[in-house]
C-alpha positions, 0 to 999 in steps of 0.5 A: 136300250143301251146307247148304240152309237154310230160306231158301233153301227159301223162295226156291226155292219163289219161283223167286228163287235163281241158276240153279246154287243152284236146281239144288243145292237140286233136287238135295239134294231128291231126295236127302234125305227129310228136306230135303223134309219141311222144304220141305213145311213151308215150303209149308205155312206160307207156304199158311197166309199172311204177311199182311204188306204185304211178303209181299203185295206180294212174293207179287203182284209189285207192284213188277214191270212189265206185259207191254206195259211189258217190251216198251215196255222192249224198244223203247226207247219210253215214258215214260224214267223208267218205261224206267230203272225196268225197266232197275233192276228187270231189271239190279239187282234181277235180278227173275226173273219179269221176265226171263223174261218179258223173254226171252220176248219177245225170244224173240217180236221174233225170229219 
C-alpha cells in the first residue's frame, strides 16, 4: 500500500491528484479501515470550514474560467489575454475542473 498522507486525502477529496494516484488512494480506501477514518477526519474538518481567502478562493474556484470562456477558448475567439489566460490555467495549473470541463465540450462541438 503506498503511504497516503493526509494531503493527499485532502486533495483526493478535491478531485485534484493525477488520475493514477486518485486511483491508488481508492484503493487503499477500500482496503484499510483505518485510512477512511483518517479520510473522515479530513471531511469533518474541512465541513467545519477554512475560512481563509485561500480556502475560499480554492473551495469557489475563483481562479477558473466560465463555461462560455472555456468554449470561447475552444474557438479561438475572445479577448487573447483572457485565451492565454485559460491556455495557462488549462495546460500549467492543470485545473481539473477546467478540463473536464473543456472535455465536455469538445465532447459537445463533436455532436
Amino acid at each position: 500500500m503506498p503511504n497516503i498522507t493526509r494531503q493527499m486525502l485532502r486533495d483526493y477529496l478535491h478531485d485534484a491528484l493525477p488520475e493514477a494516484e486518485m486511483a491508488a488512494v481508492e484503493k487503499a480506501l477500500r482496503g484499510s479501515p483505518d485510512l477512511r477514518k483518517l479520510l473522515d477526519g479530513e471531511r469533518d474538518e474541512e465541513d467545519r470550514g477554512d475560512h481563509t481567502v485561500g480556502a475560499i478562493w480554492r473551495r469557489e474556484r475563483v481562479s477558473c474560467p466560465a463555461r462560455d470562456q472555456l468554449g470561447g477558448y475552444l474557438l479561438g475567439a475572445g479577448d487573447p489575454d483572457l485565451l492565454d489566460y485559460v491556455e495557462f490555467h488549462i495546460n500549467v495549473i492543470g485545473c481539473p475542473y477546467c478540463q473536464a470541463n473543456l472535455d465536455d465540450l469538445r465532447k459537445l462541438q463533436g455532436e
